[in-house]
FINUSE-736940 format. One record per residue: x, y negated, z negated of N, C-alpha, C in turn. Coordinates in nm, 3 decimals, decimal comma, m for minus. Layout:
{lumgu {X; Y; Z}; {X; Y; Z}; {X; Y; Z}};
...
This chain:
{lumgu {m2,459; 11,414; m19,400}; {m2,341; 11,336; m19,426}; {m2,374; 11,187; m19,417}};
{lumgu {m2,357; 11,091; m19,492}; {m2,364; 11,012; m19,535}; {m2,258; 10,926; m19,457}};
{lumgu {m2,154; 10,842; m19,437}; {m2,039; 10,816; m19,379}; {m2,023; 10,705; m19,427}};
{lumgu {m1,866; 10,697; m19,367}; {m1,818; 10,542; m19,436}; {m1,792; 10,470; m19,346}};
{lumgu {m1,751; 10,325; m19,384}; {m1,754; 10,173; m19,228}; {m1,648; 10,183; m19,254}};
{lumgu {m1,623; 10,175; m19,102}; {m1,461; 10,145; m19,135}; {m1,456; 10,053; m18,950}};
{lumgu {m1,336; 9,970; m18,939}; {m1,324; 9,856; m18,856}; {m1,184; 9,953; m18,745}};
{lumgu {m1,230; 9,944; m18,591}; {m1,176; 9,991; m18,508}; {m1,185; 9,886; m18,375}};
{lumgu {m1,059; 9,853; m18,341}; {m1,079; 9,731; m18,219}; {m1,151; 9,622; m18,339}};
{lumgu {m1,162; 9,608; m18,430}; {m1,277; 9,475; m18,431}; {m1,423; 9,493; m18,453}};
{lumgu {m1,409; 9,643; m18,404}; {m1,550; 9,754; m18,431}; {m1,621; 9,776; m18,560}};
{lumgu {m1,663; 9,731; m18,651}; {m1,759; 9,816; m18,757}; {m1,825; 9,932; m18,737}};
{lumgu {m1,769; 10,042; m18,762}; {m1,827; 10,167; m18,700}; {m1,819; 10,277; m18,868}};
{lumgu {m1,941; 10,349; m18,872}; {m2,000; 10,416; m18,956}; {m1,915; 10,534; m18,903}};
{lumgu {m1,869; 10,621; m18,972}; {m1,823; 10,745; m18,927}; {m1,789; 10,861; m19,092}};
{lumgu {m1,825; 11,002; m19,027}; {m1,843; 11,098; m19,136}; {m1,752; 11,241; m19,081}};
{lumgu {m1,679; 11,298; m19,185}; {m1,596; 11,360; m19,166}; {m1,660; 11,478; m19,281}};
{lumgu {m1,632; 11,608; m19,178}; {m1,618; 11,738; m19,291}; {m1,519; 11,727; m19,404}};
{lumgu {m1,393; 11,658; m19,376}; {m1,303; 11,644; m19,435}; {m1,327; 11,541; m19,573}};
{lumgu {m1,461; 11,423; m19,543}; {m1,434; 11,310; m19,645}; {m1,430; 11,187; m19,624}};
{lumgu {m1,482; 11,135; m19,707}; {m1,462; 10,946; m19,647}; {m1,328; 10,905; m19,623}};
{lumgu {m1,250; 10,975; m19,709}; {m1,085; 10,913; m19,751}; {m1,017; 10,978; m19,615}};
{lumgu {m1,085; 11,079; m19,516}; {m0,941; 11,119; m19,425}; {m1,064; 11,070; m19,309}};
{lumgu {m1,183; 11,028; m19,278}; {m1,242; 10,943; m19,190}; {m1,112; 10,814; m19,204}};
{lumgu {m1,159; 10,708; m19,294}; {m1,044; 10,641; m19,312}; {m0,926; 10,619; m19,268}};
{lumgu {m0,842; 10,723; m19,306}; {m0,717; 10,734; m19,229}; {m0,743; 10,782; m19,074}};
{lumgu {m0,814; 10,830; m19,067}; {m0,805; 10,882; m18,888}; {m0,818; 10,742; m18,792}};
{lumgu {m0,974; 10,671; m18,882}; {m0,972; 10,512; m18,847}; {m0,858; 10,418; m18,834}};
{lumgu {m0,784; 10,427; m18,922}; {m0,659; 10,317; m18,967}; {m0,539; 10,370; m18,863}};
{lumgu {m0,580; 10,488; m18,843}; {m0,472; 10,595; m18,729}; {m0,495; 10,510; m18,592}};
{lumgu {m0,650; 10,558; m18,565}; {m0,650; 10,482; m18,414}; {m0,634; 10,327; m18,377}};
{lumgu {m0,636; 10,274; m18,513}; {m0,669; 10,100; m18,475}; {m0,533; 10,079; m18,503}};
{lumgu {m0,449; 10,090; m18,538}; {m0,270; 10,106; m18,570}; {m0,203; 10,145; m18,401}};
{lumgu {m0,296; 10,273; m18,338}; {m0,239; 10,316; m18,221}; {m0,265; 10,150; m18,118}};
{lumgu {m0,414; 10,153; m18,125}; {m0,452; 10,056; m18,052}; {m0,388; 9,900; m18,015}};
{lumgu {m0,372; 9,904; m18,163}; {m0,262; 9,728; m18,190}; {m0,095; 9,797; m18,118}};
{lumgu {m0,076; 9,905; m18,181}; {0,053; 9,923; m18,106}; {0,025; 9,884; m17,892}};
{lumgu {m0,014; 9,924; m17,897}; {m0,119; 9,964; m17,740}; {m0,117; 9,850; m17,672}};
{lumgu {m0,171; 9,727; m17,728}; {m0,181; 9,592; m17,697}; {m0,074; 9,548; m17,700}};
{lumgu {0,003; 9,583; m17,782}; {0,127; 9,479; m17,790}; {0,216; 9,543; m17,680}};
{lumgu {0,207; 9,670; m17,669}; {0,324; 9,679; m17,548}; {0,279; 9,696; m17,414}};
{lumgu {0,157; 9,682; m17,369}; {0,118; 9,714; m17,220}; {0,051; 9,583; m17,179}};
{lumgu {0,024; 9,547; m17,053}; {m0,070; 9,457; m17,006}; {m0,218; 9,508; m17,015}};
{lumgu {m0,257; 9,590; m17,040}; {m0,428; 9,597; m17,067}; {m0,460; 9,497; m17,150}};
{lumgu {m0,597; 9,439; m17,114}; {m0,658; 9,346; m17,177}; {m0,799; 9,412; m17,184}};
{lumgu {m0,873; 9,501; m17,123}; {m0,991; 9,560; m17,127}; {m0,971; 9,619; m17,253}};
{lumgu {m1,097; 9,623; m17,307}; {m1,075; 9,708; m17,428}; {m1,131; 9,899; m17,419}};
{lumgu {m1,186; 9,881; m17,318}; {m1,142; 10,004; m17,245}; {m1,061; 10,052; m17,226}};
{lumgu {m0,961; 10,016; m17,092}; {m0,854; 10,035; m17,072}; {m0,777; 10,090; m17,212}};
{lumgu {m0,810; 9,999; m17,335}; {m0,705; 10,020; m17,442}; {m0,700; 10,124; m17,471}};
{lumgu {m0,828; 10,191; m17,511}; {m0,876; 10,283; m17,619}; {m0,885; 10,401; m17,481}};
{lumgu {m0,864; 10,406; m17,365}; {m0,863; 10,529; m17,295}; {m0,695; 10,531; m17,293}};
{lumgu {m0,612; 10,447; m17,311}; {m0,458; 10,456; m17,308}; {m0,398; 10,525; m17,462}};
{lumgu {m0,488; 10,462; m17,514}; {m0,502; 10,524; m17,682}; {m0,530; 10,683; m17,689}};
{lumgu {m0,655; 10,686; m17,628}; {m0,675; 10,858; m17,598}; {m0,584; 10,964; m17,498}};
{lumgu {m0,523; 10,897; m17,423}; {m0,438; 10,970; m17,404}; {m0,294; 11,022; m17,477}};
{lumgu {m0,235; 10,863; m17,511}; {m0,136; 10,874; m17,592}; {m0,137; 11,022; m17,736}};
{lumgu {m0,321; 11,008; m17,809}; {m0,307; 11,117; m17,861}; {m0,332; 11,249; m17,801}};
{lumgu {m0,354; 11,222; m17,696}; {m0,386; 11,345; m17,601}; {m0,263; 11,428; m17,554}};
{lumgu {m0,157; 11,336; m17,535}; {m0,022; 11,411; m17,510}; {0,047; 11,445; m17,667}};
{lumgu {0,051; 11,383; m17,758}; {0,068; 11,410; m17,897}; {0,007; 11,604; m17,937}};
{lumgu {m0,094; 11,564; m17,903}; {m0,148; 11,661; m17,924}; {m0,126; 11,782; m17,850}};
{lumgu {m0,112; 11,784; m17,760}; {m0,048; 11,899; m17,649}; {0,110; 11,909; m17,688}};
{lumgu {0,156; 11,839; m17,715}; {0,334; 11,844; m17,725}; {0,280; 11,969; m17,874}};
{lumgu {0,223; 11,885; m17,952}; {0,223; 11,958; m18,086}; {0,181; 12,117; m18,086}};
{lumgu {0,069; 12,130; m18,020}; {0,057; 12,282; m17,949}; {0,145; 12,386; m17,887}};
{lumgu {0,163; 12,311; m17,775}; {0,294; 12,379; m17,742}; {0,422; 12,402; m17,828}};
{lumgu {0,459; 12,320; m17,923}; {0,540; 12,343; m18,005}; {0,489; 12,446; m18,106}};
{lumgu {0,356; 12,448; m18,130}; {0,326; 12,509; m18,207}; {0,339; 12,697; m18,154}};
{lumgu {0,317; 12,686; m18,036}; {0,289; 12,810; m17,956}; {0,411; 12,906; m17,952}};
{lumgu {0,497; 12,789; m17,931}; {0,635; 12,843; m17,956}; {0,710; 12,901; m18,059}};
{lumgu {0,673; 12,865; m18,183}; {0,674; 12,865; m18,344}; {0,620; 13,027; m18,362}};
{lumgu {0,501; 13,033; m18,314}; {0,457; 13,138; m18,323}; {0,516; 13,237; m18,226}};
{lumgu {0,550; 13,255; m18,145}; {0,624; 13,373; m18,068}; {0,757; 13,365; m18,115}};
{lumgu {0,856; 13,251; m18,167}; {0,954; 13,342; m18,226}; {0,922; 13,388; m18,301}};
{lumgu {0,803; 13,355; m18,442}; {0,848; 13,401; m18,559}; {0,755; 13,536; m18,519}};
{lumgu {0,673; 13,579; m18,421}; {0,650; 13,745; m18,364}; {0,750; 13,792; m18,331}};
{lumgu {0,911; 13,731; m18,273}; {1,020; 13,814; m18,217}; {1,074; 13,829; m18,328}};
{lumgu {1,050; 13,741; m18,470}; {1,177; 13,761; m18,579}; {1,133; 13,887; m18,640}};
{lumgu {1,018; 13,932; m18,691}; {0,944; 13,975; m18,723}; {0,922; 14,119; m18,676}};
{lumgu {0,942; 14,119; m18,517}; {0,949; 14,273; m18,454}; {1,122; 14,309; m18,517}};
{lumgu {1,202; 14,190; m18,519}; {1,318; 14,201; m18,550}; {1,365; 14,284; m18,679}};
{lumgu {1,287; 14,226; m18,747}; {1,293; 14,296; m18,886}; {1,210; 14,412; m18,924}};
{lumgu {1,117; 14,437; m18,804}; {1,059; 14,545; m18,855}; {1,145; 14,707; m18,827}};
{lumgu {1,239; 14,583; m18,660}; {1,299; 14,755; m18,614}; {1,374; 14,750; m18,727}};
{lumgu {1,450; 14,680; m18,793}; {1,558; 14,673; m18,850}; {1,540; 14,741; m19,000}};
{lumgu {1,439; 14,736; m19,055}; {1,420; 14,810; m19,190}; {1,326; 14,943; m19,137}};
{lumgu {1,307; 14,966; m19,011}; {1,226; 15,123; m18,978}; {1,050; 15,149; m18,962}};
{lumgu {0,988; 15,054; m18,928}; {0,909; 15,005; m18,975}; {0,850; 15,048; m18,780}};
């Protein structure tokens, strides 16, 4: 894989995706969007600090989305037993 530059914090950073240069890109433009959000509303000034406040922020994103997802899936197993008693199945 070959990869594309793309600018994070201020960063020039080379990065390669199974997915593609074009969704590297956006994942880039994702975190440096989180990051500026990040700065503007907290007192961190480390750029550490930022980008571990950053990783969490998608870290709970990401767990909310799971769990939602987890949930998704056991009703649509209860709708499903639902309809199976229901047509004899």
């Amino acid at each position: 894989m070959k990869g594309v530059s793309v600018e994070i914090m201020g960063q020039s950073l080379i990065v390669s995706s199974d997915s593609g240069d074009e969704w590297a890109r956006t994942l880039a433009m994702v975190v440096d969007e989180k990051i500026k959000d990040i700065r503007a509303n907290s007192r961190a000034v480390n750029s550490v600090s930022v980008a571990i406040l950053a990783a969490l922020t998608f870290a709970d994103e990401l767990e909310r989305l799971r769990r939602d997802h987890q949930a998704v899936i056991v009703q649509l197993e209860a709708l499903n037993d639902r309809l199976s008693n229901a047509v004899g199945f």
